[in-house]
C-alpha positions in Angstrom: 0.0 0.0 0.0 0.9 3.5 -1.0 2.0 5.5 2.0 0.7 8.9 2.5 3.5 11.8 3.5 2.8 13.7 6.8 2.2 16.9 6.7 5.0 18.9 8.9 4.5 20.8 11.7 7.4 22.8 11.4 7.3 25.5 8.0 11.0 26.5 8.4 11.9 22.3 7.4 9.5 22.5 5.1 10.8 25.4 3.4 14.6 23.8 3.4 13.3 20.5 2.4 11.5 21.9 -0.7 14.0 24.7 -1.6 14.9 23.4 -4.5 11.8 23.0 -6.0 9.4 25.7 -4.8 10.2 29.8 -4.2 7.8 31.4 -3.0 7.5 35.2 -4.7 9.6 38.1 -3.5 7.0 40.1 -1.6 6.9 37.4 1.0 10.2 38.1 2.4 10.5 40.6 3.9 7.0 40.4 6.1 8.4 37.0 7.0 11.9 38.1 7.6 9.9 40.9 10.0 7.5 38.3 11.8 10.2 35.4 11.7 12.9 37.4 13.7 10.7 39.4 15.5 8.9 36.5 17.1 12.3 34.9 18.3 13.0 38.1 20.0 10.3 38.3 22.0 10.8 34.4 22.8 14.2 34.7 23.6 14.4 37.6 25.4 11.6 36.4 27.5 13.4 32.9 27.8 17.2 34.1 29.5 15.9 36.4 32.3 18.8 37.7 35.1 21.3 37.7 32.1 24.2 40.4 32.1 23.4 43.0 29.7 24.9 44.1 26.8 26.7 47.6 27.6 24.5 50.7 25.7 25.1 54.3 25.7 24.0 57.4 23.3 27.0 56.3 21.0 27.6 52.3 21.5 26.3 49.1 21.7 28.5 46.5 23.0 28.2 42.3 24.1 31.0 41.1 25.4 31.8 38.4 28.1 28.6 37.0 29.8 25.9 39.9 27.6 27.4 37.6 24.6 24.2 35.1 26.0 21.9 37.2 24.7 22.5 36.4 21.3 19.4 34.7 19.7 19.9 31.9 16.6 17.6 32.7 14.0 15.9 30.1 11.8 18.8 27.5 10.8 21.3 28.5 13.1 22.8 27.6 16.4 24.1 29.3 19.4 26.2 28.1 22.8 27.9 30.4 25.2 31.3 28.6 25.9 34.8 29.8 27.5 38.0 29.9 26.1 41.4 28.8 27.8 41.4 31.3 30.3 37.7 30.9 31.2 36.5 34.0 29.0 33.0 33.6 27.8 33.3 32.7 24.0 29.9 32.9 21.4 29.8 29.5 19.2 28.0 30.1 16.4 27.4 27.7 13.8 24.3 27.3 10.8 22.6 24.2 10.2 20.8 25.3 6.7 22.4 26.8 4.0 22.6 30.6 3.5 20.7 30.4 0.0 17.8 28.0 1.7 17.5 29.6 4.9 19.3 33.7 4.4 16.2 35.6 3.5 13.9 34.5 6.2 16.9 34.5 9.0 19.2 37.0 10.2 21.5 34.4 11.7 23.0 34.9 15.0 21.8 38.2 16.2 20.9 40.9 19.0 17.6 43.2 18.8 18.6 46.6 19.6 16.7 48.9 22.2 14.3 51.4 21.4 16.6 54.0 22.3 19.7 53.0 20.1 17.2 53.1 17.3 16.2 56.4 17.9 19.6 57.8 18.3 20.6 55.5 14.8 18.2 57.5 12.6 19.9 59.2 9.9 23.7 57.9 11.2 26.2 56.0 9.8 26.3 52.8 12.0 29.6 50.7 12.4 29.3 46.8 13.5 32.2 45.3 14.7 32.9 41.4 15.2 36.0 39.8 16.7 36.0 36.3 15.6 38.0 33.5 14.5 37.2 30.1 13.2 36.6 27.3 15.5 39.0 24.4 16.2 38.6 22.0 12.8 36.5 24.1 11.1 36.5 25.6 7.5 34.4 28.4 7.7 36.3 31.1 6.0 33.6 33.8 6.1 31.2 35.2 7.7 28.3 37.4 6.7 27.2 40.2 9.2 23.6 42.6 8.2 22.0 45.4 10.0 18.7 46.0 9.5 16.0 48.1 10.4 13.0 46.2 9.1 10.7 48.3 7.4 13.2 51.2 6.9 15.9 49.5 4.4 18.8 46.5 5.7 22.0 46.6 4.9 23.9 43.8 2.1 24.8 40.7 4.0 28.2 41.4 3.9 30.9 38.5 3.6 34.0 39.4 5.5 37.0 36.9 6.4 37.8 35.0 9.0 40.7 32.9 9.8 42.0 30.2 12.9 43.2 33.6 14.4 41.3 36.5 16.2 40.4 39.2 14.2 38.2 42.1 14.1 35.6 42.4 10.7 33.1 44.5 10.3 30.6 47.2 7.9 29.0 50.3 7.6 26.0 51.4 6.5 23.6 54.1 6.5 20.1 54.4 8.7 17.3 55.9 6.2 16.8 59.3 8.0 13.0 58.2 7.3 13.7 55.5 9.9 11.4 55.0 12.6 11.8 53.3 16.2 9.7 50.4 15.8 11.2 47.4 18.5 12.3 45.9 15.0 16.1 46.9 14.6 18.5 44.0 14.6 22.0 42.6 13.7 23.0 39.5 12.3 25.7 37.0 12.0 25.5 33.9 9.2 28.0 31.5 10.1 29.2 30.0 7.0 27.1 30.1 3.6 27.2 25.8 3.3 24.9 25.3 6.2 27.1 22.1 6.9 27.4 22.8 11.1 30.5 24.2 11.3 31.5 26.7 13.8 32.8 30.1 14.2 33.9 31.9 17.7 32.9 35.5 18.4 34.3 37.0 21.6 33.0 40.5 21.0 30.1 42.2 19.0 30.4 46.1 18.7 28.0 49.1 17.3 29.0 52.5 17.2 27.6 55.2 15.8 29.5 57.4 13.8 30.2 61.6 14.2 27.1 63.4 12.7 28.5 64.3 9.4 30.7 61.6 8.9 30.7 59.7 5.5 30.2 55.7 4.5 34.0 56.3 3.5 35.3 57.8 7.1 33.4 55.1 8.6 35.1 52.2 6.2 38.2 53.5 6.8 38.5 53.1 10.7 37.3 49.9 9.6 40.1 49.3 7.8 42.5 50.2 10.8 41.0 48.1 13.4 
């Protein structure tokens, strides 16, 4: 007798298990993208209670050590908070659905930004700084990082480099001055386009925003000297 497939309960493996053989049409992304994300923020913000804080001022937004727990893994990706030799708290990061299956409804690895940093981003040049390195055994040689500000405009998903040893990558981009604070602003980190489960360290996530005034190209080029 025939069997009958069950229908899944979970759209996100449906959508990898049919990717190559169904798309659905461009307007549906970035809704999805919007409701997607934004439901795991809520979840996991709600979920990790009593955790430290990432550091936040007019000008920065920084996780480092123990505020590197409140990362959230988007659709297809993983997260663990694990320490390094001298006990330093170390984000593993690794994706288990490809980039080109899974990219355009998930930011990755990423932070929701408070209301406030979104007002002060509105019309600034942002810069987001990672300090990373590939884990033990595995061949991830890029990342790609994204800002976005759903609704407003998102930056490329940038690929930038990133080797066995400690290094800091980044981007810039530019917040729509037509931007408004909507509890939707985000950051992302892809871990390796393959979607193959291997992993990349981050010890340090960093915005800043830059000078009023200042230009894509002043911003790219203290990227270039960090």
């Amino acid at each position: 007798m025939a069997q009958t497939e069950t229908p899944s309960t979970n759209p996100f493996a449906d959508l990898v298990r049919r990717s190559g053989r169904w798309s659905p049409p461009d307007w549906v992304f970035l809704p999805a993208s919007a409701l997607v994300t934004g439901g795991l923020i809520v979840l996991a913000l709600n979920l990790r209670p009593g955790t430290v804080e990432p550091e936040i001022s007019d000008t920065q937004f920084i996780m480092e050590a123990e505020a590197l727990a409140q990362l959230i893994p988007g659709p297809g990706t993983r997260f663990e908070l694990t320490y390094g030799p001298a006990g330093e708290p170390i984000a593993r990061l690794s994706a288990t659905a490809s980039f080109e299956a899974a990219g355009l409804l998930s930011a990755g690895v990423g932070a929701a930004l408070p209301a406030e940093w979104e007002a002060n981003a509105i019309g600034r040049v942002v810069r987001f700084e990672v300090e990373a390195q590939t884990a033990q055994d595995s061949r991830i040689e890029q990342i790609r990082l994204g800002y976005f500000t759903v609704g407003h405009g998102d930056s490329e998903r940038t690929l930038r480099p990133v080797t066995s040893s400690w290094s800091t990558v980044g981007l810039c981009y530019q917040v729509s001055p037509s931007a408004q604070p909507n509890g939707a602003e985000w950051l992302g980190i892809w871990p390796g386009d393959a979607g193959d489960g291997q992993a990349v360290l981050v010890r340090s996530v960093r915005l800043t925003l830059e000078p009023e005034g200042e230009s894509l190209a002043q911003c790219e080029a203290r990227l270039s000297e960090s």
